[in-house]
N, C-alpha and C positions, 0 to 999 in steps of 0.2 A: 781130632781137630778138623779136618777135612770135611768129615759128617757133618759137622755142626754147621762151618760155614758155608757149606753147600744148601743146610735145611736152611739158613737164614736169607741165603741168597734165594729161592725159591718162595720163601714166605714175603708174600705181599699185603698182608693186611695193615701197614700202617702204609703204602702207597695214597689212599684216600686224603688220608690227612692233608699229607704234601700236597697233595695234586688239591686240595679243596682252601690250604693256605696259601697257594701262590695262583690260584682263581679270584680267590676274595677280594685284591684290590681293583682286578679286571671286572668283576660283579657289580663292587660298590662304585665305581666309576661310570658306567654301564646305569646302574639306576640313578647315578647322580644325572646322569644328559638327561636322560628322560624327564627326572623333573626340572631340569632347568627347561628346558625342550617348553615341556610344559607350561612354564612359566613363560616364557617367549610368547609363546600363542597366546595366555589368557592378557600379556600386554600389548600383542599386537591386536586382541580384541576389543579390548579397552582406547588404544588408540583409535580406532575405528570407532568406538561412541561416542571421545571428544570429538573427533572430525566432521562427526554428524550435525552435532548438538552446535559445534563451531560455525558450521556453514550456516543451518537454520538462522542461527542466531544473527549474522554477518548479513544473512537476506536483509534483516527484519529492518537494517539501515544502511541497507544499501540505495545511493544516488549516482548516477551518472558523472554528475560532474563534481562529487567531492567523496570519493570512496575511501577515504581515511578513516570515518564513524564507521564502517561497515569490517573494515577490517579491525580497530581497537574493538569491537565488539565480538569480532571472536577469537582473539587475543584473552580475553576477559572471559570466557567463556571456557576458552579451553586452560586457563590459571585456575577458576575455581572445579573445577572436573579433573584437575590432574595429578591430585593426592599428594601435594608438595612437591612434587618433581616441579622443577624450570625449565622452561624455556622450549614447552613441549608445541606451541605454533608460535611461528614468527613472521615476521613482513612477508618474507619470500614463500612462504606457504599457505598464504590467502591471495589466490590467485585469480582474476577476473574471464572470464572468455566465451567461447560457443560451445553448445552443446550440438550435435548434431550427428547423427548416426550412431548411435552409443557412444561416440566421440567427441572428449573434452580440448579445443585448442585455444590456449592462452589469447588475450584481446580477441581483435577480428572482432564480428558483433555480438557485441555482450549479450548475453541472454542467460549465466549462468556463473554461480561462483564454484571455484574448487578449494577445496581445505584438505593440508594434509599434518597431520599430527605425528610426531616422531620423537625417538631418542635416539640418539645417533653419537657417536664419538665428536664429529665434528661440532657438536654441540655441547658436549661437557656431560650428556644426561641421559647415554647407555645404559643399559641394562649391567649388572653386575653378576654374572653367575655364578652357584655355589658352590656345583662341583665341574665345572667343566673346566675353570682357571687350572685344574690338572692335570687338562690337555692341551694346555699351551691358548685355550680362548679367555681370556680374559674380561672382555665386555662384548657385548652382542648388539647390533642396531636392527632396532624396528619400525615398521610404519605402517600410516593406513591411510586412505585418503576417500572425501565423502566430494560427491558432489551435489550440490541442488540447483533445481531450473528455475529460473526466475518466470513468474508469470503472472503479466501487469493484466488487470483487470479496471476497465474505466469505473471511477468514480462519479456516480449520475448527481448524488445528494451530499452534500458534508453541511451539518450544521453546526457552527462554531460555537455556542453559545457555551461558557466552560460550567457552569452553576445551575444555571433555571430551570425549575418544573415544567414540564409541559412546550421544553422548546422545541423539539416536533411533533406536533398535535394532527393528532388522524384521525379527523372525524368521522363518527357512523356512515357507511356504505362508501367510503371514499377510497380511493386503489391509485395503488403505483403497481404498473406491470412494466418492468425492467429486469429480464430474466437474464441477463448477462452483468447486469452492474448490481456497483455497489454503493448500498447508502449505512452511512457512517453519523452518529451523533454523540460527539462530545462533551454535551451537559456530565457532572459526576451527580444530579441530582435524583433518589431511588424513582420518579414518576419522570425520566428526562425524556420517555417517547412513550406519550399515550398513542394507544390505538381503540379505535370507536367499536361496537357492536358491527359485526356484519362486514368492517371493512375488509379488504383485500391488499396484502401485499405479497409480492411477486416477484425477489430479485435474487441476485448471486447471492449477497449475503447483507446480512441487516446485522452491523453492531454497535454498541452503544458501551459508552464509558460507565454511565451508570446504572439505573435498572430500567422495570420499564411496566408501563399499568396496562396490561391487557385486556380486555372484554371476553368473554367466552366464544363469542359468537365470529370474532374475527377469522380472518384466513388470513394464516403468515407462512411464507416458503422463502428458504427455510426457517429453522426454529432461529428464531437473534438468541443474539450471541451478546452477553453482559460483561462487565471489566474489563471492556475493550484498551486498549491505550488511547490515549488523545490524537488527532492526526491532526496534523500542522495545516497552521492555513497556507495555502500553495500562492496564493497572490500576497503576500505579508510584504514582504519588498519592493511592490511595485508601486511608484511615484504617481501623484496623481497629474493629470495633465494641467496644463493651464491656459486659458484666453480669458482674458480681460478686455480685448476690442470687443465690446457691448454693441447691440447693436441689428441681432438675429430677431426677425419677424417674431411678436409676441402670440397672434391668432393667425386658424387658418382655417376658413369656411366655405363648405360648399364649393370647393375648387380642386381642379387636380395641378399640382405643382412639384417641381424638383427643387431641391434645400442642399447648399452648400454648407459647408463646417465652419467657415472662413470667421462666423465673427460668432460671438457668444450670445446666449438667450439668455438675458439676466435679468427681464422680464416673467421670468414662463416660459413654455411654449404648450401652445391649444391647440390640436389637429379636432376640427370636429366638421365630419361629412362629407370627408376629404379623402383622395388617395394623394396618397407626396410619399417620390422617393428618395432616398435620400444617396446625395454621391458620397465616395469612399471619404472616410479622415474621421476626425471628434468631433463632436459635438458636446461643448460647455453648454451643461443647460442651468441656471444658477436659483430657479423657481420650480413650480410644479411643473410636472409635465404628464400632458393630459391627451388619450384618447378618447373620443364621443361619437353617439350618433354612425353608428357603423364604421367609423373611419379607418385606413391600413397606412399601414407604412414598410415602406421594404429597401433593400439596397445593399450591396456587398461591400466588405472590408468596412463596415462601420464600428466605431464606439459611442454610446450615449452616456456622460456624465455627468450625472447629477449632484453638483456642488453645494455648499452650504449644510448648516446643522440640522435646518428647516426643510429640507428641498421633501418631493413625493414625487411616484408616481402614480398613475390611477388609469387604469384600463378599463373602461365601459366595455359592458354585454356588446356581442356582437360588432365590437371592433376587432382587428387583425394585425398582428405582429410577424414577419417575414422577414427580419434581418440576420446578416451573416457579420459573423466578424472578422478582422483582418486575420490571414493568416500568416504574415512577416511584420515585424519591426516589435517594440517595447508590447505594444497592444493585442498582441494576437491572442484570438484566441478568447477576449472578453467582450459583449457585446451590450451590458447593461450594467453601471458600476453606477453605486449608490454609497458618496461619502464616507470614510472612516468615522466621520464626528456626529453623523446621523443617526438619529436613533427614533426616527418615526417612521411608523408603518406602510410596505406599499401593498397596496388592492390592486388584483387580478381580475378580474370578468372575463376579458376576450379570450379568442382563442389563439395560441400560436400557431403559425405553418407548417407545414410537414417540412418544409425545406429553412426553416430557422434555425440559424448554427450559431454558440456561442454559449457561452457562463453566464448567468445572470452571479452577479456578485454585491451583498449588501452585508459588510461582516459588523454592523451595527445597527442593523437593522433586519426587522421580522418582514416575511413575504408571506402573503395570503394569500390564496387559491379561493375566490368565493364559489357561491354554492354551485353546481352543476357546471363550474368550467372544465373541459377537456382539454389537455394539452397531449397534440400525440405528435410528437418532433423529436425523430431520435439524436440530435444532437444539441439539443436544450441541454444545458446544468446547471446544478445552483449550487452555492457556494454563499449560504448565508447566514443571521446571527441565529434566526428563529425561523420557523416553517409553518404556517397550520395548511392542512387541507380540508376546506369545508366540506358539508355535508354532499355527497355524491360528487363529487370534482375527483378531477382522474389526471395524472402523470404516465404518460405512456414514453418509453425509449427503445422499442424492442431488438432495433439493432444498431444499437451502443457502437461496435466496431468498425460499423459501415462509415469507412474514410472520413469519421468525427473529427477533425482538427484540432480542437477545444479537449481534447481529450484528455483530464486529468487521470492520472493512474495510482492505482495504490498495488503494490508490489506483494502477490501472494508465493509460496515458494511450495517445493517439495523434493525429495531424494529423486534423485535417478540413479544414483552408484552410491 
């Protein structure tokens, strides 16, 4: 009996077993972390694509003074990206601030949104692990967070017109060279920006709601860009002004003279062979309003409005436009405003000044560029229903940023984290 149990005491061949049965739940626990592990990371990766897709999205309407659109947008964004999970961004996770130094800090000047995407306990919408809950973890929180830089690029061209063929018309050999802006046309019509044979365009970026009838021969930098979104009209809220003291000199000949705002031209008003400049305020012009015969006109913090359904204006060859617009109060910032209820066409000839600042704005009316006018004023804009550029006329703004006032922006974005 000794023998025996001495040989059994010495034989270890079912040791393994034991030692491989009280392993196994050490094993299967062991490759359970892992794939939970696992799992963590492919949803902390995945949070990191809503948070991307969320900012972008967040960018695309964001405003200054009403960032509520901006953040329900990527709220929205990151609901349909986040495979039925809830509640994966919320208010406190679309966060406004500076970028700067690879460093995001909340407010201070905006120039950047941060989004951060999560499941988190305090939120109800944890991760559930499979096998770790065996080690006493239960749920797991994850995050990720993206941010993008906002970067406003001026708006040189917006033509509102939302239907028409041909509402920016570019005729043969005709050029916009605005290599920092942007021109935008909102027509949804398939021919909503002809471009001519031969012509030239030159800007940051050219897009258009609907398509667009090209010539072969054109030059376009870059390629435009079609199914653009609509972009709001920026002046859509603004009231128009009002004088009704009748009363503003209806011609002006062969003379040089100063013009006060003080009483309305409901008349007309005729500048021909004249220099007049004109002091700061409105002018209510309620008729044509007409340059001839070489005439200029210049003067700062001005607006010229032209009232009525009927009003024009009309620029002869070799006259000169030089004005600047207010830069405080309702008016800044527009220097040529043509009726909401107008719907006749104005003619260009002249040329504008290099030192002309302000919007021209006709959001019911088409603006013409006749044949061989130049316009090279980097802070001209237009802001109108319809656009042609005739044959060889030219839009120049080469430097859009140089302290534009008038500076309409359209908000372009991109990742930095």
């Amino acid at each position: 009996m000794t023998f025996r149990l001495s040989r059994f005491g010495s034989d270890r061949s079912g040791n393994i077993a034991i030692l491989f049965a009280l392993m196994m739940p050490l094993s299967l626990g062991m490759l359970g972390l892992v794939i939970d592990v696992g799992i963590a990371r492919g949803q902390k990766n995945h949070m990191l694509s809503i948070a991307e897709a969320s900012a972008l999205a967040a960018s695309m309407d964001y405003r200054d003074d009403d960032r509520g659109a901006a953040r329900e947008r990527a709220k929205t964004y990151a609901t349909f990206n986040s495979n039925n999970v809830s509640n994966v961004v919320t208010d406190s996770e679309v966060e406004f601030g500076e970028w700067v130094n690879r460093t995001f800090t909340p407010n201070g000047r905006i120039n950047a949104i941060r989004v951060t995407a999560s499941r988190t306990t305090d939120k109800s919408n944890a991760i559930r692990p499979i096998f770790s809950s065996f080690f006493g973890m239960s749920v797991w929180d994850v995050s990720s967070s993206a941010v993008v830089l906002l970067e406003p690029d001026p708006v040189c061209i917006l033509v509102l017109n939302p239907r028409r063929g041909d509402a920016f018309d570019i005729d043969p050999q005709a050029q916009i060279i605005s290599p920092d802006c942007i021109v935008h046309v909102n027509s949804t019509d398939r021919g909503a920006l002809e471009i001519g044979y031969r012509a030239i365009v030159h800007v940051k970026s050219l897009s258009v709601v609907g398509g667009i009838d090209q010539r072969g021969s054109a030059s376009v930098q870059p390629h435009p860009v079609t199914g653009a979104q609509p972009m709001a009209d920026p002046y859509a809220a603004l009231a128009p002004p009002v004088n009704n003291r009748c009363g503003g000199t209806k011609r002006i000949k062969r003379t040089n003279t100063v013009l006060s705002p003080d009483l309305a031209f409901c008349g007309g008003l005729e500048i021909d062979a004249s220099q007049v400049t004109l002091q700061p305020g409105v002018y209510v012009i309620k008729d044509r309003f007409t340059l001839k015969n070489g005439a200029s006109i210049s003067g700062d913090g001005v607006l010229i409005y032209l009232e009525g359904k009927g009003t024009d204006f009309f620029f002869h060859s070799r006259t000169s436009f030089n004005l600047k617009a207010a830069t405080t109060g309702p008016y800044a910032g527009v220097v040529l405003w043509s009726d909401r209820r107008n719907t006749r066409d104005h003619d260009i000839y002249s040329k504008f000044g290099a030192h002309a600042e302000g919007t021209i704005y006709t959001p019911s009316s088409q603006v013409e560029f006749e044949n061989d006018v130049v316009w090279e004023a980097d802070c001209i804009r237009l802001v109108v229903d319809r656009l042609e550029l005739d044959n060889r006329s030219k839009y120049a703004s080469t430097n859009t940023k140089k302290n534009c006032r008038n500076n309409i922006f359209s908000t372009s974005s991109r990742l930095v984290r």
